[in-house]
KELUM-476285 format. One line per field, with one value per residue (C-alpha): residue in one letter; x, y, z. Coordinates in pm, 1 decimal, always signed. Example, Ala and Ser with C-alpha at 12.3 -4.5 7.8 and 13.67 -1.06 7.14 Angstrom:
2
rest <- c(A,S)
X <- c(+1230.0,+1367.0)
Y <- c(-450.0,-106.0)
Z <- c(+780.0,+714.0)
This chain:
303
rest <- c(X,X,X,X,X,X,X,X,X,X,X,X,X,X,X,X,X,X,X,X,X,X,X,X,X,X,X,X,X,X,X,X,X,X,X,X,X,X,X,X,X,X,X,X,X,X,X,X,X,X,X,X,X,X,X,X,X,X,X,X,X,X,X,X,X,X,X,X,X,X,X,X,X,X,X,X,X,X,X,X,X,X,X,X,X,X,X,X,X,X,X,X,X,X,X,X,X,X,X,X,X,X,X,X,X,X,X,X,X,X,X,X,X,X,X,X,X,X,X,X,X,X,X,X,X,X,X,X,X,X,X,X,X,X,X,X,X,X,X,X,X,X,X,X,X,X,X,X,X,X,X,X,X,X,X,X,X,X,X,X,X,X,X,X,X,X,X,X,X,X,X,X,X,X,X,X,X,X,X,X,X,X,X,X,X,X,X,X,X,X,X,X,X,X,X,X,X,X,X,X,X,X,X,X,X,X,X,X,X,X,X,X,X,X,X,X,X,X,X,X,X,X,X,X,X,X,X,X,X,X,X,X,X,X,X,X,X,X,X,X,X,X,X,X,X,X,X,X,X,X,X,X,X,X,X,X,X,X,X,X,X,X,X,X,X,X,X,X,X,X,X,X,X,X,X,X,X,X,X,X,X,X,X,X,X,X,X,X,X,X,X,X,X,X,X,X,X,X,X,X,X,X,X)
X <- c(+0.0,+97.1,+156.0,+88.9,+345.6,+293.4,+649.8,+770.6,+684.0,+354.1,+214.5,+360.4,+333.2,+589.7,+576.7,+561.5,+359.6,-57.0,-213.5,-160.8,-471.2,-324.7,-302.0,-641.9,-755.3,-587.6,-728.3,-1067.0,-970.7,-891.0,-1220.7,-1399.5,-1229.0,-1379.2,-1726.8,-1946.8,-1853.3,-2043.5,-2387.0,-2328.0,-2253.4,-2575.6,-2738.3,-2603.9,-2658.7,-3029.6,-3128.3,-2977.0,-2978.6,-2659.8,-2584.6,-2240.9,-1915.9,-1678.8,-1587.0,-1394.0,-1186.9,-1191.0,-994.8,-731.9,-702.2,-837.3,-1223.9,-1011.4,-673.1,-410.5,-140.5,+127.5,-81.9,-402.1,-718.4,-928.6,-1191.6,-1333.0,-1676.1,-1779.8,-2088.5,-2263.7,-2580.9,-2618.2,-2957.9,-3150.3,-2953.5,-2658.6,-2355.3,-2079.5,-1882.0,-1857.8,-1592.2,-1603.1,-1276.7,-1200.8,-831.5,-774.7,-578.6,-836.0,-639.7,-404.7,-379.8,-674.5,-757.4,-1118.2,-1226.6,-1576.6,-1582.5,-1859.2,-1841.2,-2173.8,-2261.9,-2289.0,-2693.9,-2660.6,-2372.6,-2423.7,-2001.9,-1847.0,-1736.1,-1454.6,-1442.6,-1177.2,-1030.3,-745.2,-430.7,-101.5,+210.9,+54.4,-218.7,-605.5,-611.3,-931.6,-1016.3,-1322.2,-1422.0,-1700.5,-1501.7,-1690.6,-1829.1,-1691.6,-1413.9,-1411.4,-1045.5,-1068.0,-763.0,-659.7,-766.5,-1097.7,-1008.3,-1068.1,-1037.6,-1291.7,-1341.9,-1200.5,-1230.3,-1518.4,-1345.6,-1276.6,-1685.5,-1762.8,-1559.1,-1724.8,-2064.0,-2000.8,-1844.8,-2134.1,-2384.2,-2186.1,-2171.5,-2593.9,-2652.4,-2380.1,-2110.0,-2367.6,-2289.2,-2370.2,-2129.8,-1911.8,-1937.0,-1924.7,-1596.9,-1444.1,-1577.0,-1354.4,-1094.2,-1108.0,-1058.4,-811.9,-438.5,-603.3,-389.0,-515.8,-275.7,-432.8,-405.5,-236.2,-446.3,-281.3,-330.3,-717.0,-763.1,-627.8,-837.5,-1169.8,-1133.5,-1366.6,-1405.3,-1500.5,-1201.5,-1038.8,-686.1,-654.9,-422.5,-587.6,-386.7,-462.0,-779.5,-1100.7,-1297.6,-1082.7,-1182.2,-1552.0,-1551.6,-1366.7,-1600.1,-1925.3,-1787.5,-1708.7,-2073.0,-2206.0,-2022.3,-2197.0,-2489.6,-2545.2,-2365.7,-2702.1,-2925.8,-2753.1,-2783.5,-3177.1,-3266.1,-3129.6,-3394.1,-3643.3,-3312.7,-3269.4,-2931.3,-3006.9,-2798.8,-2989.8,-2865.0,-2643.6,-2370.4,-2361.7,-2384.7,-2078.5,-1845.2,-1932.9,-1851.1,-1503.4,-1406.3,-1494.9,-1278.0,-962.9,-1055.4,-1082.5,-732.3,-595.0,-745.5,-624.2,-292.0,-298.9,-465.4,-190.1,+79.5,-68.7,-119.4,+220.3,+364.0,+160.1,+181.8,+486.2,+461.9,+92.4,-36.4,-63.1,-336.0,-482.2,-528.5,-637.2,-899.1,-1053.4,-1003.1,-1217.7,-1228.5,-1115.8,-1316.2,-1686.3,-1823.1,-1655.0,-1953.7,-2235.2,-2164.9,-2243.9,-2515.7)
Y <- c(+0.0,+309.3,+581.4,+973.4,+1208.6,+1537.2,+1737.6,+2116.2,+2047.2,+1939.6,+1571.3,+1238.7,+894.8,+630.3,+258.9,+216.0,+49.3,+142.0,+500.3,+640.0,+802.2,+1138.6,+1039.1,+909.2,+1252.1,+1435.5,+1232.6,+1307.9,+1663.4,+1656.3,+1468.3,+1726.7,+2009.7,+1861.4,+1743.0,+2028.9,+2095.3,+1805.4,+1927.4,+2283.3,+2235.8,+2087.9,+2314.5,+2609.5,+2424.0,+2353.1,+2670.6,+2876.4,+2640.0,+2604.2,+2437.0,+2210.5,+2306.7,+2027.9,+1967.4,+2271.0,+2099.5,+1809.4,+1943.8,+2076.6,+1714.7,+1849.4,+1700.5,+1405.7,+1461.0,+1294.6,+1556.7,+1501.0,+1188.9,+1372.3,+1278.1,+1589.5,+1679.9,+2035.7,+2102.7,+2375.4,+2579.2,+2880.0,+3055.6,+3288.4,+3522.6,+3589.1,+3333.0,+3588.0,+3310.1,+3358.1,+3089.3,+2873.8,+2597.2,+2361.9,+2193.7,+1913.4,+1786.2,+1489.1,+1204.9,+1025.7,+1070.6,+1387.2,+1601.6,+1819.1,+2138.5,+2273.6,+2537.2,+2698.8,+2989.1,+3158.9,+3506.4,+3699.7,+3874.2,+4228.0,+4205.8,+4274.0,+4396.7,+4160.3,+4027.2,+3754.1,+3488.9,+3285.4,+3060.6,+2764.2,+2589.9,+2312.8,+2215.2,+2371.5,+2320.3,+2200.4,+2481.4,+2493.3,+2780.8,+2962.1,+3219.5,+3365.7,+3681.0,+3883.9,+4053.7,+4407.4,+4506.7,+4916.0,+5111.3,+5152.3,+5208.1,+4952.6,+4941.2,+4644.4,+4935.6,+5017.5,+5372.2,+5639.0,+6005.5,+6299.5,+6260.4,+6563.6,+6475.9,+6362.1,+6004.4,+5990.6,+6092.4,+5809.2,+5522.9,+5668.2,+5652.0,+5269.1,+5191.4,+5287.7,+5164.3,+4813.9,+4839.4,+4910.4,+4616.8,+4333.6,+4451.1,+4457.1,+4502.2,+4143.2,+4034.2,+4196.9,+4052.1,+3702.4,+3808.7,+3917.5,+3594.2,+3378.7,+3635.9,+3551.3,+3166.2,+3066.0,+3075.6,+3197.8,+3422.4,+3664.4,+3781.8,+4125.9,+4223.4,+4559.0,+4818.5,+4772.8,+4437.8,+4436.4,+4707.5,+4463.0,+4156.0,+4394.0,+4206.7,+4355.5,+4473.9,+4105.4,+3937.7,+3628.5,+3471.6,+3284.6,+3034.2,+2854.8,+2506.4,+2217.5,+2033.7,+1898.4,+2120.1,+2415.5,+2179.6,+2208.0,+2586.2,+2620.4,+2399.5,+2626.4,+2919.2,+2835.7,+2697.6,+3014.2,+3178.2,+3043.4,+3027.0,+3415.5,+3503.3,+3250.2,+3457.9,+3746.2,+3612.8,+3538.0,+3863.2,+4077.8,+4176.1,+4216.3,+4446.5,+4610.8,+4513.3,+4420.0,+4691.3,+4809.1,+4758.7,+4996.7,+5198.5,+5054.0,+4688.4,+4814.1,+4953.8,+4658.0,+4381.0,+4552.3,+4547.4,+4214.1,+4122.7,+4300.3,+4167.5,+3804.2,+3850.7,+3964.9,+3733.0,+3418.0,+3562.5,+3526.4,+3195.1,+3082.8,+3188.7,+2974.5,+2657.6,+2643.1,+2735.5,+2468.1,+2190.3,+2282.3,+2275.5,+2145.8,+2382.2,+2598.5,+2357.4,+2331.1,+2697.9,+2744.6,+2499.5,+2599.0,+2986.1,+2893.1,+3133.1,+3447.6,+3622.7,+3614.4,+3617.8,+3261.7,+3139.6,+3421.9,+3623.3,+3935.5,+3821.8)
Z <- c(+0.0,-21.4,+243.1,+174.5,+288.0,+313.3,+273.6,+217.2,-189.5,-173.8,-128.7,-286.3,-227.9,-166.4,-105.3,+242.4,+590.9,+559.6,+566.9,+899.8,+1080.5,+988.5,+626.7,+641.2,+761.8,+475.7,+259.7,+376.6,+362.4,-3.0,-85.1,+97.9,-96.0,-439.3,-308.3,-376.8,-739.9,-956.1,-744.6,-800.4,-1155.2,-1221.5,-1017.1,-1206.8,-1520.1,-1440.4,-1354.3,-1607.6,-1936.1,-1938.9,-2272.3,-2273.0,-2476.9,-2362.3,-2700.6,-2629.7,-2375.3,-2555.4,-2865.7,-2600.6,-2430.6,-2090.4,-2079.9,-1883.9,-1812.1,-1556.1,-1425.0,-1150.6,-1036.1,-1072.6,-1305.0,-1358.9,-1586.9,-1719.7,-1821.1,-2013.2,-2073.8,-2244.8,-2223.4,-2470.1,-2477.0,-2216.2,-1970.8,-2029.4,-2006.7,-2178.9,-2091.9,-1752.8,-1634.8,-1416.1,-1283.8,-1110.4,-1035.9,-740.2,-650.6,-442.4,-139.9,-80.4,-346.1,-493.9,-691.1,-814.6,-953.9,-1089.6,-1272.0,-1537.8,-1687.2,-1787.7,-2112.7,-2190.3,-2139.6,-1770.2,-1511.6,-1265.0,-1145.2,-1305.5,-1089.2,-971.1,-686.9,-622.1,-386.4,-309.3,-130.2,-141.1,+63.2,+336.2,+350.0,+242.8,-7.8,-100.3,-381.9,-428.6,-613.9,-782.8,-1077.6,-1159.9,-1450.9,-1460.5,-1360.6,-997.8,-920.5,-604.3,-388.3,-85.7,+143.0,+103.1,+127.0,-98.7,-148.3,-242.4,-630.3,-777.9,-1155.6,-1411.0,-1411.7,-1005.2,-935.0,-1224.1,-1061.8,-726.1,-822.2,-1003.1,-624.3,-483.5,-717.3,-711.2,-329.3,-310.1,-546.8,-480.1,-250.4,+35.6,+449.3,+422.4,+204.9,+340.2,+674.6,+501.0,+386.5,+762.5,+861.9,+651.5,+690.2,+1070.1,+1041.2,+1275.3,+1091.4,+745.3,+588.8,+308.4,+11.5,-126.7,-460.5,-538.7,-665.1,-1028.8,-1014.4,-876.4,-1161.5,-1446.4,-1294.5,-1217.5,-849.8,-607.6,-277.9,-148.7,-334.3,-149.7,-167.0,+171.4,+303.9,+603.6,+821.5,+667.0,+887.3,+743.7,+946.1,+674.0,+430.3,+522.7,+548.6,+188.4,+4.3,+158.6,+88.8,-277.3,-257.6,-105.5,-365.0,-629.9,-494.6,-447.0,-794.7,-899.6,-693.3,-880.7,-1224.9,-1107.1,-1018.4,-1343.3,-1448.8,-1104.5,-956.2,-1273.9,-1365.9,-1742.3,-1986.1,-2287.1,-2634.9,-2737.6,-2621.2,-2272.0,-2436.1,-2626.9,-2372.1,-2107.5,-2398.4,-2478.9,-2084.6,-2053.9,-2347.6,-2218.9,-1818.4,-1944.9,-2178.9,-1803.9,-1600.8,-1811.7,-1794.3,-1460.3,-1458.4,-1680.9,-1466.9,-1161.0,-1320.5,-1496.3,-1166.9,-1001.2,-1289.0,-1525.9,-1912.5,-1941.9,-1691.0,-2076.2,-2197.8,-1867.0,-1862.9,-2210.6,-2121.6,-1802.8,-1925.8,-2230.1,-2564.0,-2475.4,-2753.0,-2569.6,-2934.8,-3018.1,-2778.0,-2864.4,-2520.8,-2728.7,-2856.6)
């Protein structure tokens, strides 16, 4: 049999005595990490017609793949019309005992402002880590502070108004709180994004990057959040049209598309950079596959 060893690299496996009870508990930790994603992906699917691409991954290799003792699958989707999908991923990457990574993701079309989202989870150096975020659709100029001076320009009171109409609408006190909570967990660390960086990604106010210990009960509180996560960007998605968040056609339909485009370019450059750092040479396709088609028109996001 083999025993899982958790070292300063990561986890690997070597041929030694049976699984220890603390391997047996990481294993269940990395099993919990993944659980939530095939019932969340159906229940995202269902309620928003989500039609399948995976022939998408499937041309890149990555509808099943095996990496670094990993099998993982990604499942695509659009939505285009009224649904308002322009694409959506769903990853899945485990070892059925230590090692595991998932990830789902979806970005909206120009017929509404409602965030994109991101939320993933998995195990890293002997760490949970967590991301979560709720990518804006306008200039707001957010910064790892919250704080922000009197507008004093045409372009400063616009990126104040779009902070406080996103703020009113999405970035509520109660998300917000959500947030502190899991910032609180005990051990978690958070990495902030610099203000260039949360600029070239769109993150938001309630962006994510946290490092908690390595228990099950972390486990547990990464997989509901991701599943909170998802479940109020649904509740978003929803609501468009009662909360008026639809766009009209035109201009604003316009200006929202070509953001997108230039976000998503920015955002699977960074998703590229983590997976080849995490998985080496075929973290490329990997990316390229869970990132999906960068132009939103490819899958009829403009439409």
């Amino acid at each position: 049999m083999l025993t899982i060893t958790l070292g300063a690299a990561g986890f690997y496996a070597t041929p030694q005595r049976p699984l220890t009870s603390a391997a047996r508990h990481v294993t269940m930790t990395a099993a919990t990490i993944t659980a939530w994603v095939p019932g969340m992906t159906s229940k995202l699917a269902d309620a928003l017609q989500l039609q399948p691409k995976d022939d998408y991954a499937y041309e890149m290799g990555f509808d099943a793949f095996e990496v670094m003792g990993m099998s993982g699958t990604v499942k695509s989707f659009e939505a285009p019309g009224k649904s308002n999908v322009a694409w959506a991923s769903a990853l899945t990457m485990s070892d059925d005992a230590a090692k595991a990574f998932c990830s789902v993701s979806a970005w909206c079309g120009p017929l509404s402002d409602v965030p994109h989202l991101l939320a993933s989870a998995g195990i890293s150096n002997e760490n949970i880590e967590l991301q979560i975020d709720f990518k804006a659709r306008a200039e707001c100029a957010y910064n790892p502070t919250g704080e922000y001076a009197e507008p004093d320009s045409r372009e400063a009171f616009m990126m104040s108004g779009n902070r406080k109409d996103f703020a009113s609408a999405f970035y509520t006190d109660d998300m917000v709180a959500w947030r502190d909570a899991l910032l609180a967990v005990d051990g978690a660390e958070h990495t902030p994004l610099p203000a260039e960086a949360m600029a070239a990604l769109s993150a938001s106010p309630l962006y994510l990057n946290l490092l908690m210990p390595l228990t099950i009960e972390n486990a547990a509180i990464a997989a509901n959040a991701c599943e909170f996560a998802c479940d109020t960007w649904l509740g978003w998605m929803q609501t468009s049209t009662e909360k008026k968040r639809d766009l009209a056609a035109g201009a604003k339909q316009t200006q929202v598309y070509a953001r997108d485009t230039k976000v998503k370019a920015n955002s699977y450059g960074a998703l590229l950079k983590k997976y080849t750092a995490s998985f080496g040479e075929v973290g490329k396709g990997l990316a390229a596959a869970d990132a999906g088609p960068l132009d939103e028109a490819y899958v009829g996001g403009g439409s």
